[in-house]
Steps between C-alpha positions, in 0.01 A plus 500: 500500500679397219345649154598435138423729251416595169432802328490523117425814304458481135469813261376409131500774253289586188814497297843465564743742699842543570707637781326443770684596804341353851546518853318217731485535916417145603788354686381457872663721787698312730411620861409399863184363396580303156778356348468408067707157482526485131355719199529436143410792211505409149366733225385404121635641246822372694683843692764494733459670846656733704428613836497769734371669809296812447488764777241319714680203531316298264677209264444584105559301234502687127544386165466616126336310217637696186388248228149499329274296741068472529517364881692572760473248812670530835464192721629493887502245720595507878503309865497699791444430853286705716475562852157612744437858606607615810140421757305791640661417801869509388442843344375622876767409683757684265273803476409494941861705601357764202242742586260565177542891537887399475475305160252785351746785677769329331345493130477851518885558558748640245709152548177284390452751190837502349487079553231439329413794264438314169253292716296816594525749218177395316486363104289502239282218599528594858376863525394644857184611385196683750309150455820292576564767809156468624490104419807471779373732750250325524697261685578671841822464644327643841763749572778267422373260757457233189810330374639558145430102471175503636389824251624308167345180609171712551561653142600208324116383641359790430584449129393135474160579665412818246637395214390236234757269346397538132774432225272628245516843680831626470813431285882582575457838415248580748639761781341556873264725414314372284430227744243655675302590221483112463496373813660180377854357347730222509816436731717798340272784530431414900840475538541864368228578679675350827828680400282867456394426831800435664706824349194704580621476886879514423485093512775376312358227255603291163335304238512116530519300215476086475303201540279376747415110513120416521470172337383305808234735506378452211252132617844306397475592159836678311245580199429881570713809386767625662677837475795727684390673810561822631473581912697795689726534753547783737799578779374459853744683704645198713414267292602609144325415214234326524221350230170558469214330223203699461380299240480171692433444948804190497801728678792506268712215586579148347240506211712818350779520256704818486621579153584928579427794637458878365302853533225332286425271259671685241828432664424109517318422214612142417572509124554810319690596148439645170569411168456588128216450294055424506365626873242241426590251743333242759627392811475180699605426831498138706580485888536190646541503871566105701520395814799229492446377855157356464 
C-alpha cells in the first residue's frame, strides 16, 4: 500500500508560556516491510529542528520555543509504502528445520539474555504480576511441544477475546495491573499487557508504536476519528521479531505504519516537552491515515 499521512497535535494553554522544550517520535522506520518516501514537520510558533537517534534506534526530532506563546502546534505529514505480512505458510517453512523445544531451549540461554535484556527486564507499565503470571500460563506451551509463534498468536487472542476495547476505561497512565480489575482498555494497555506476557516466560518483547489504516473499513466514509496505534512485537527464535495486534484480528502487515520501538510506551511517547508557565492546558490531536492507490 501506499499511505499518506497526517498527524497534527495542538496544545492551547490558559495563558501564555515560555520555554517550552519538546521532543516528537513520528518519523517512520525504514525497514523490510515499509519504506517513508517523503515526510515534512513544521511546528508553529516557527522552531528549527534537529535530529537524532535515541538508543532504540528511533529518529527524533526536538526543538525549543523560548518566546511567550498560548498554542503550540506540531503538524507532520508523510508517504510511506508498505508491504504484506509474511503468510502462515511462509512463516512454516522457515520455522520446519527448528524444533519448538529448540526455539524455547534457546530463550532460556545466557546468549538470548544478554541480547535482548532491556526487552525482558520488566517496566513500570509492564510489571510481571501473579495475575499477569497466571494470565500466560494459562496458555500451555505442552511441554515445549508449542512454538514460541504459535503461543503469542494464542496470547495475542487470548487478550482480544477477554478484554473490552473501551477508551473511556483507561488513560496513558494506566499500568498492567490495573487491567484486570477492569477487564477493558484501549490499544496501549493490551499491548502492555501482551509485553507482561511475553517477559513473564523469558520472551523477549517491545512496544510498537504507529498507525494503522482502516479507512476502507469504515462503509467508504473518511468521516470517523482516527488516532496512533500501539501493537507488540516479540523475537521468534528463527524468525526474529515478529508483530503481533491484540487489539485488532487483521495480522500486522500492509495496513501498519511503523513510527518506533521501546520497553513501553514511556520510551515512545510521540510528543513530549515541558515548558514554563499555567499547567492548565488542552490538547488536540488529528490523524489522518489515506490510501493513495485507490
Amino acid at each position: 500500500m501506499k499511505l499518506s499521512i497526517s498527524h497534527v497535535t495542538q496544545y492551547e494553554y490558559a495563558e501564555a508560556v515560555t520555554d517550552s522544550v519538546n521532543e516528537i517520535r513520528l518519523t517512520p522506520s525504514t525497514n523490510e516491510r515499509q519504506s517513508c518516501y517523503q515526510q515534512a514537520i513544521s511546528v508553529e510558533p516557527n522552531a528549527s529542528l534537529f535530529t537524532y537517534e535515541d538508543y532504540f534506534g528511533n529518529r527524533v526530532h526536538a526543538f525549543s520555543v523560548n518566546g511567550s506563546h498560548k498554542r503550540l502546534t506540531i503538524r507532520t505529514t508523510m508517504t510511506v509504502v508498505t508491504k504484506q505480512a509474511p503468510t502462515a505458510e511462509e512463516r512454516a517453512f522457515y520455522l520446519s528445520r527448528r524444533p519448538p523445544e529448540q526455539g524455547w531451549g534457546w530463550l532460556k540461554t545466557e546468549d538470548a539474555a544478554n541480547r535482548f535484556t532491556e526487552f525482558l527486564l520488566t517496566t513500570e507499565y509492564t510489571a510481571v504480576t501473579p495475575e499477569v503470571e497466571r494470565f500466560a500460563g494459562e496458555i500451555s506451551d505442552e511441554g515445549g511441544q508449542v512454538c514460541v509463534l504459535d503461543w503469542l498468536t494464542a496470547l495475542s487472542g487470548k487478550i482480544r477475546s477477554e478484554f473490552v476495547y473501551d477508551p473511556e476505561a483507561t488513560n496513558v497512565k494506566t499500568k498492567t495491573s490495573e487491567m484486570f480489575e477492569r477487564k477493558r482498555g484501549v490499544c496501549q494497555d493490551f499491548a502492555h499487557l501482551m509485553i507482561a506476557g511475553c517477559r513473564a516466560l523469558g520472551i523477549p518483547a517491545r512496544y510498537v508504536s504507529g498507525y494503522h489504516f482502516v479507512g476502507d473499513l469504515q462503509g467508504g466514509t473518511s468521516d470517523f476519528e482516527q488516532a496512533s496505534h500501539a501493537w507488540v512485537e516479540a523475537f521468534v527464535p528463527g524468525l526474529g521479531w515478529c508483530s503481533f495486534d491484540p487489539t485488532n484480528v487483521d495480522p500486522v502487515g500492509e495496513r501498519y505504519v511503523k513510527l518506533g520501538h521501546g520497553r513501553d510506551y514511556k520510551d515512545i511517547v510521540p510528543v513530549k516537552g515541558v515548558y514554563r508557565g499555567t499547567g492548565e492546558q488542552k490538547l488536540h490531536v488529528t490523524v489522518d491515515v489515506r490510501n493513495l492507490e485507490d
